[in-house]
C-alpha positions as CSV (number, residue, x, y, z in Angstrom):
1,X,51.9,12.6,51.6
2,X,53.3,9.1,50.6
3,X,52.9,8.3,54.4
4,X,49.2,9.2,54.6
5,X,48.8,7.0,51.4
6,X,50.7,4.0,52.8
7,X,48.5,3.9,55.5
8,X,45.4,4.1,53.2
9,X,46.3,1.1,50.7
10,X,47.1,-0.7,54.3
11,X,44.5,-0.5,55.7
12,X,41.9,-0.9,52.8
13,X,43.7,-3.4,51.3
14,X,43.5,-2.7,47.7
15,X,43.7,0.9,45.9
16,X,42.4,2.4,42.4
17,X,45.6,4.4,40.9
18,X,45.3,6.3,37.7
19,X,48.9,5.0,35.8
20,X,49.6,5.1,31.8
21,X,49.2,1.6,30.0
22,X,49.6,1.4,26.3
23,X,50.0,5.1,25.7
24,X,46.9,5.5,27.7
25,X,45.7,6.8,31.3
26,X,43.7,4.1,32.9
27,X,42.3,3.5,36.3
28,X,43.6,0.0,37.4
29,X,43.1,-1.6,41.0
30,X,46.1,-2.9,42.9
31,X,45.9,-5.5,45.9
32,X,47.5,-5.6,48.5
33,X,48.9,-9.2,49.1
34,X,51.5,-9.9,51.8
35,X,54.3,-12.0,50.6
36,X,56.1,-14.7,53.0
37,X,60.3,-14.1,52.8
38,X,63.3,-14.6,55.0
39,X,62.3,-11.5,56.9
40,X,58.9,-11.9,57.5
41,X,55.7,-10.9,55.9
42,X,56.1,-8.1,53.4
43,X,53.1,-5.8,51.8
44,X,53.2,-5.9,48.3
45,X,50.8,-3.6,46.1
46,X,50.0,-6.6,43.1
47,X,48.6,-5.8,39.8
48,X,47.7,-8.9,37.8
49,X,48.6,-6.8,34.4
50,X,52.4,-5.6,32.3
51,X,52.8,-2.5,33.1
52,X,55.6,-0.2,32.6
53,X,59.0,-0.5,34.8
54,X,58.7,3.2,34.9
55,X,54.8,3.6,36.2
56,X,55.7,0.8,38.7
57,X,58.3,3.1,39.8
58,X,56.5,5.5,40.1
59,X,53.9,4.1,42.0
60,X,56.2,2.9,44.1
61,X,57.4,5.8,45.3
62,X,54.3,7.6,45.3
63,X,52.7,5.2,47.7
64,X,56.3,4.5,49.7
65,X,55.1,0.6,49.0
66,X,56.9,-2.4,46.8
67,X,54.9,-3.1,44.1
68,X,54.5,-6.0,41.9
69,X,53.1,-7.0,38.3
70,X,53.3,-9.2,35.9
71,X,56.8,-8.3,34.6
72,X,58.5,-8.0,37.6
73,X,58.8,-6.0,41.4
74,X,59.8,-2.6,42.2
75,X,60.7,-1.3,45.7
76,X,60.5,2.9,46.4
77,X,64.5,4.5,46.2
78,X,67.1,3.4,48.6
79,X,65.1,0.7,49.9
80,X,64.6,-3.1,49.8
81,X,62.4,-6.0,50.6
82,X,63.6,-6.1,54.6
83,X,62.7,-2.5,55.5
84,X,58.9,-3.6,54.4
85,X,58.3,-6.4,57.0
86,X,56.2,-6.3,59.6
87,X,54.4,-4.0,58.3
């Protein structure tokens, strides 16, 4: 299922996910903005907002993508920026 969305926020380039911010559920739109590095271009779900270390994790797993906001970037389990290039 995380595959099936990876491909989605891919190729549409951005992607409304429900996460909790401030105690509440809210619909917030994430970008997709590829990042220059040492490996190449990497994807990068952005959100221009804090949000929880926790919903980012969890966002990052559910969509198998790094993600980044305001207070920092997350990358899905057992993974790191180099397995994301390229794509």
């Amino acid at each position: 299922m995380s595959e099936e969305k990876r491909k989605e926020a891919l190729e549409k380039g951005e992607m409304d996910i429900r996460a909790k911010r401030a105690g509440m559920f809210q619909k917030l739109t994430f970008k997709l903005v590829r990042h220059n590095t040492a490996f190449g271009k990497v994807p990068y779900l952005t959100l221009d907002r804090f949000l929880d270390i926790s919903e980012l994790m969890r966002i990052s797993e559910e969509y198998s993508l790094p993600v980044q906001a305001k207070n920092g970037k997350v990358f899905p389990r057992g993974k790191k920026e180099s397995d994301f290039a390229g794509l």
